[in-house]
C-alpha positions in Angstrom: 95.9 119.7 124.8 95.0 117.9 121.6 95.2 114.6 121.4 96.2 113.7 117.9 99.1 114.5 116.0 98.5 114.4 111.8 102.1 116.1 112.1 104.5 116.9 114.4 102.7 118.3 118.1 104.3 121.7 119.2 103.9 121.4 123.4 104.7 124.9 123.3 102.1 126.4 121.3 100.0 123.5 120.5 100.1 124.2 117.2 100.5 121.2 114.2 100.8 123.5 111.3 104.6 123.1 110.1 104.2 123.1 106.2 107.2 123.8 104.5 109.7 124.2 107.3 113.3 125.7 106.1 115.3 123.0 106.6 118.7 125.0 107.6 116.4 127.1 110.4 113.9 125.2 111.8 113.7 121.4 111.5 116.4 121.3 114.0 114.7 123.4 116.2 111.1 121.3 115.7 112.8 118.1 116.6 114.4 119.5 120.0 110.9 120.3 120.8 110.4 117.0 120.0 112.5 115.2 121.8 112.5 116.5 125.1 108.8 116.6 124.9 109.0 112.8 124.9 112.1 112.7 126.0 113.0 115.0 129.0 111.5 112.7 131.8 113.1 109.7 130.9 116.5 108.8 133.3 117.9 106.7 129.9 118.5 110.1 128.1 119.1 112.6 131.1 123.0 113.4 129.5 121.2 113.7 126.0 121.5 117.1 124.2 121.4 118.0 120.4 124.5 119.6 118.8 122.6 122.3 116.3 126.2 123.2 115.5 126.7 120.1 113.7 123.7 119.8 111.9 125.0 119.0 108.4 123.2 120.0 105.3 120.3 118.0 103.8 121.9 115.1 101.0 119.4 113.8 99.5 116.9 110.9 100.2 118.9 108.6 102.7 120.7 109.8 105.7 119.8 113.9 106.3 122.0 114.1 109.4 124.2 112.7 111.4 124.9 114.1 115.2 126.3 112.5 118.1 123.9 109.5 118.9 121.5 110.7 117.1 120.8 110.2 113.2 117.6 111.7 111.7 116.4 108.8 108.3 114.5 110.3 105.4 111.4 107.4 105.1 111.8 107.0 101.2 108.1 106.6 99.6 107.4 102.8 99.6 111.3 102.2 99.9 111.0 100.9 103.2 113.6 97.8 102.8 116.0 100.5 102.3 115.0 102.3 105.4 115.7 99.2 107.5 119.0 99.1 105.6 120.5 102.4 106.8 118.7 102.3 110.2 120.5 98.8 111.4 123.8 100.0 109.8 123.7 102.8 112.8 125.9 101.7 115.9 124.1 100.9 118.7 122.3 103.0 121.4 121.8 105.5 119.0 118.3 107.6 118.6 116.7 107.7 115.6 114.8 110.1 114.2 112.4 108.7 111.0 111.2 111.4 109.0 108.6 109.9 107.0 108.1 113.1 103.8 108.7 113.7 100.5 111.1 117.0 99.8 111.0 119.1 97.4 113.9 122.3 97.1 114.9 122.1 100.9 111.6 123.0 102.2 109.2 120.1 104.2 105.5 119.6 104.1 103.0 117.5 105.8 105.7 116.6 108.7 105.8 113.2 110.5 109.0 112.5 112.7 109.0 109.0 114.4 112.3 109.1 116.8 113.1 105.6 118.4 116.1 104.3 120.1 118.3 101.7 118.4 118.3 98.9 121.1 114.6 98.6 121.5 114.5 98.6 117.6 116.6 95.4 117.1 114.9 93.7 120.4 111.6 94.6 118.5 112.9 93.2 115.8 113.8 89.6 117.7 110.0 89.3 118.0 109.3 89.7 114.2 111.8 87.2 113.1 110.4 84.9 115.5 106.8 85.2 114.2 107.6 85.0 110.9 110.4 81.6 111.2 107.3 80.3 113.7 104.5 81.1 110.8 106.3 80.4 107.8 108.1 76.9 108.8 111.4 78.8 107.7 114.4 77.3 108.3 118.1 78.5 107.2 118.5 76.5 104.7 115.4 77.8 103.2 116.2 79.7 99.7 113.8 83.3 98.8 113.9 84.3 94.9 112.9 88.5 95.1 110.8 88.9 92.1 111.1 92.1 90.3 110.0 93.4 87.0 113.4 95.9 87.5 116.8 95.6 85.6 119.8 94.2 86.9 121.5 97.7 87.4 119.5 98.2 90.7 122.3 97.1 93.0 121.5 99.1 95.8 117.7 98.5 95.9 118.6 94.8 95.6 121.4 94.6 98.6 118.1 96.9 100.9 116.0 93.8 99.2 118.4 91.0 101.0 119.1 93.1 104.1 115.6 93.7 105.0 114.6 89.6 104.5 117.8 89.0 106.3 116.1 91.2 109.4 112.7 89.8 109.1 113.8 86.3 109.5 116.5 86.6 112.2 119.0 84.5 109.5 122.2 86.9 109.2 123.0 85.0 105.6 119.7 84.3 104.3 119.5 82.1 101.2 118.4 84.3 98.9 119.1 85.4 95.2 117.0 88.4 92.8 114.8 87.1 89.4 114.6 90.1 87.2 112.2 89.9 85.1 113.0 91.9 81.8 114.7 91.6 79.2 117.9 93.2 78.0 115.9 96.4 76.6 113.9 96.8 80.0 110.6 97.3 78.5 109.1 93.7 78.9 108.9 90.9 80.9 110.5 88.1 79.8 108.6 84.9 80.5 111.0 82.3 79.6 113.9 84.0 81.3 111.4 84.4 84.3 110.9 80.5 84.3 114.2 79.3 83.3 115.9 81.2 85.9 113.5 79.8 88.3 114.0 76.5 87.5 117.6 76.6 87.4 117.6 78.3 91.4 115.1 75.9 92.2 118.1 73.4 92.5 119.5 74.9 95.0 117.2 74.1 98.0 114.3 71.5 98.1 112.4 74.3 100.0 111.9 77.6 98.3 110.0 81.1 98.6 109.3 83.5 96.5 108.5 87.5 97.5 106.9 90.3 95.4 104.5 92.6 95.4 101.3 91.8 94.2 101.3 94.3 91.4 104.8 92.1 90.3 103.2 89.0 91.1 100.1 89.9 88.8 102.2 91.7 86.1 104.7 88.2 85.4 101.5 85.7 86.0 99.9 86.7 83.3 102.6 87.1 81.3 103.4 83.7 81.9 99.8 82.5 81.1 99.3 84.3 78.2 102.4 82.3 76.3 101.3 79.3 77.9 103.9 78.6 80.5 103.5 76.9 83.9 106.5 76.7 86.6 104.6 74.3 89.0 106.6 75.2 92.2 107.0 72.2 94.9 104.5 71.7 97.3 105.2 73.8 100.3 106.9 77.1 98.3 105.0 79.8 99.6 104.2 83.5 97.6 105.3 86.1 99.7 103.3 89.2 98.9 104.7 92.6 100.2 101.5 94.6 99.4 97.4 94.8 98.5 96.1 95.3 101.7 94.1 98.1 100.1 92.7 96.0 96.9 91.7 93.2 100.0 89.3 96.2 101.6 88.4 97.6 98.6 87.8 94.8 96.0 87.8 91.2 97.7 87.0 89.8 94.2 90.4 91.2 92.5 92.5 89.4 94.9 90.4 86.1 93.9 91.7 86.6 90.7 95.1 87.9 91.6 95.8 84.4 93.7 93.9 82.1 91.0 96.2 83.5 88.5 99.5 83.3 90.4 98.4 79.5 91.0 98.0 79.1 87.4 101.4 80.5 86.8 103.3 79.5 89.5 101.7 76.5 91.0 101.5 78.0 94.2 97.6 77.2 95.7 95.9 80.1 97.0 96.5 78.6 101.1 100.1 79.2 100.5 100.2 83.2 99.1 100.3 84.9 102.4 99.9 88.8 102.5 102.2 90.6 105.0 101.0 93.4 107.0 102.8 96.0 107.6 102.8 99.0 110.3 106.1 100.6 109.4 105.4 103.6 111.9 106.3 101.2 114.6 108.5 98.8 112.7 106.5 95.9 112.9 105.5 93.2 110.4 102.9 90.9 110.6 103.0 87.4 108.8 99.7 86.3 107.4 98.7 82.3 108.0 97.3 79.3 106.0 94.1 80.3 108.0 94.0 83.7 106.7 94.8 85.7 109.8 97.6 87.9 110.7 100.0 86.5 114.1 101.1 89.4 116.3 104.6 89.1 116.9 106.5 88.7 120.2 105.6 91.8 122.8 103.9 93.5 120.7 99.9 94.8 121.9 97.5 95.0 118.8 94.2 96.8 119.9 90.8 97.2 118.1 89.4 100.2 119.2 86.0 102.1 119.1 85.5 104.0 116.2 82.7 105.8 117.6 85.1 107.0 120.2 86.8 110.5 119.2 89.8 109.4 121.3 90.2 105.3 120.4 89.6 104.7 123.9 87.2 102.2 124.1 88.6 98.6 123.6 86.7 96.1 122.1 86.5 92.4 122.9 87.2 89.3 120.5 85.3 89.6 117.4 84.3 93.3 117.0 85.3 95.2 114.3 86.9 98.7 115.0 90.1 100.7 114.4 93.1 98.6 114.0 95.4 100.2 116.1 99.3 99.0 117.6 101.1 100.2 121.1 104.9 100.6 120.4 106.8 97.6 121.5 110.2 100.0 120.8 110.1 101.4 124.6 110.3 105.0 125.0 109.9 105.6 121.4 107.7 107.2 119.5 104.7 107.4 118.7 104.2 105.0 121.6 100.6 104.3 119.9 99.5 104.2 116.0 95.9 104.1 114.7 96.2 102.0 111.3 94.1 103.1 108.7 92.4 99.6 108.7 89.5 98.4 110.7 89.7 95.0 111.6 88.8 92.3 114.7 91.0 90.4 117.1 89.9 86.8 116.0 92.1 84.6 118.5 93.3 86.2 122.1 96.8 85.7 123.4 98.0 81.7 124.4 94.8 80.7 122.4 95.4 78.2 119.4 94.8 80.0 115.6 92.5 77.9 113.2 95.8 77.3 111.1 96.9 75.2 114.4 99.4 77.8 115.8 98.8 80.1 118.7 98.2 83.7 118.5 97.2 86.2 119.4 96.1 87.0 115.3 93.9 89.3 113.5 92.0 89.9 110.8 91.6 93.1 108.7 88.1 94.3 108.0 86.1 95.2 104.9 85.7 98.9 105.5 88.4 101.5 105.6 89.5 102.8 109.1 90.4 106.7 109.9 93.3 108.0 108.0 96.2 106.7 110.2 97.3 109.0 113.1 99.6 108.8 116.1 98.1 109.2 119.6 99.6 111.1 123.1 96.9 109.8 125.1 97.8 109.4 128.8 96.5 105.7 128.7 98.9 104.4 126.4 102.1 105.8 128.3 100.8 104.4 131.3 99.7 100.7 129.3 101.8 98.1 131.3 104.5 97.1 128.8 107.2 96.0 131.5 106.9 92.1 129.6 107.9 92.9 126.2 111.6 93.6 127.6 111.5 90.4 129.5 109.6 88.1 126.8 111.8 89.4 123.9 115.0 88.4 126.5 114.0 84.9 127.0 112.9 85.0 122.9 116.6 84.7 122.5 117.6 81.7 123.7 114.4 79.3 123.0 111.7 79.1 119.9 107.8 79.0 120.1 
């Protein structure tokens, strides 16, 4: 049996060619396969069975289908706030199926479906809002400004925007309001709207964030430098950047420049703009430290692997560089492992204190790009002792790190 699934793995025929799929006659019929591949031996889902009769026709890039228990989630392309959004509006004990493509006239190509089960999601999720409370100082009075170059008309990408924060920090009404940056005719940013409406929310809390992406953050700094305005934020406000993981392998210098120019604009010193990262496969997010390294969350395993290893089977100890790779603290989901496409080293080991002063277990991301990511059936990692998550996350609930 192969070992790696670039798609979705047929047991049957151990084939993983399923390029454009009809959706009316066989996705249906692929994920059944699916499921009781992973599935069928598992005493939580014994009475499960999938209804094809009430399959319901594809609409659109949200929700595809909606059975009994079991809802199947179009992964929009880097709308993954949104994602979260419709996944945690599902009722509980449901299994969900995340169907991470683009779709083009009814037909599917290059096919990755990650089912997972509702429960384990939002108990996953308990560890993430933990991490990031823990990493960040936040507390719930803390106010987040979203900053966007879009226009005000994006309701429903803003509302994904507020749920998604609302998730990540474990705060059902999280402080938080969106700064648009454009002007009535949408074509520009404009800088003194950008810093007046700053200053005005900045009376609403003494402590204050502020989350973009980095192509956002980059886009209004210089704007902001090039007419010669300065917002010099509070100590302590903190630049939350959502992306540039790639320009951080690829260009180390860029991102010098990236954080000396948001400092210029926003005041913020480099020590304080943190880079999430992010292994959506598996729903997890890792907040970034003053130190520079990444905190792994609450029951979750992060593993560097052997590159030279065809199968990721070699572990390596603290301070080697290999594949970035994360076991799936959602139990009896899938893919129960993901190789990232980073490489990167476990810097401090579990119950070990962090350079920034706070314990880990963190990582670092390396300088050279990793495989293409890739999910992985290996035998090892369904037998990989995961008992504690369910038992950690549980006492999570009712006491802080």
């Amino acid at each position: 049996m192969a070992r790696y699934i670039p798609k979705l793995y047929w047991p049957e025929t151990n084939s993983y060619h399923m390029d454009h799929l009809d959706v009316e006659s066989d996705l249906l019929n692929a994920l059944k396969i699916c499921f009781y591949h992973h599935y069928d031996k598992n005493p939580i889902y014994k009475d499960f069975s999938i209804n094809v009769g009430a399959y319901s026709y594809y609409q659109g890039s949200y929700t595809i289908a909606v059975l009994p228990t079991i809802f199947f989630i179009q992964g929009l392309q880097n709308q993954n706030n949104c994602d979260i959004e419709h996944i945690l509006s599902l009722p509980n004990s449901s299994i969900i199926f995340r169907i991470n493509v683009p779709v083009s006239d009814c037909k599917l190509g290059n096919l990755r479906i990650y089912p997972f089960d509702a429960d384990s999601m939002n108990l996953s999720l308990i560890g993430v809002s933990k991490s990031f409370r823990y990493i960040y100082n936040i507390s719930p009075e803390d106010y987040f400004y979203f900053l966007t170059p879009g226009n005000k008309g994006a309701t429903e990408v803003d509302k994904a925007m507020k749920k998604a924060l609302s998730v990540v920090i474990g705060y059902e009404k999280a402080n938080s309001q969106i700064i648009h940056a454009v002007d009535t005719s949408g074509e520009k940013i404009n800088v003194f709207k950008v810093v007046d409406d700053v200053h005005q929310l900045m009376k609403k809390a003494q402590k204050t964030h502020i989350y973009g992406s980095t192509d956002y953050f980059m886009r209004i700094s210089e704007e902001i430098i090039r007419n010669g305005k300065s917002l010099d934020l509070p100590l302590g406000t903190l630049a939350l950047l959502s992306d540039g993981l790639d320009s951080i392998i690829q260009n180390k210098i860029e991102i010098k420049r990236i954080k000396e120019k948001i400092e210029l604009a926003f005041g913020i010193p480099s020590h304080n703009q943190r880079m999430n990262y992010g292994v959506m496969e598996v729903m997890q997010i890792f907040p970034q430290c003053e130190a520079g390294f990444f905190h792994v969350p609450l029951g979750v395993v992060v593993s560097i692997r052997n590159r030279d290893d065809y199968c990721l089977l070699g572990e390596l100890s603290v301070g080697e560089e290999g594949q970035i790779c994360v076991i799936n603290p959602m139990i009896w989901s899938f893919p129960p492992f993901i190789a990232t496409e980073n490489t990167g080293m476990i810097v401090t080991p579990n119950k070990k204190k962090c350079a920034c002063g706070k314990y880990g277990p963190t990582f670092s991301i390396g300088e050279k790009n990793g495989f293409p990511s890739f999910c992985c059936l290996e035998q090892e990692v369904y037998n990989t002792s995961l008992a504690f998550v369910i038992e950690d996350l549980e006492k999570s609930l009712s006491s802080s790190h």
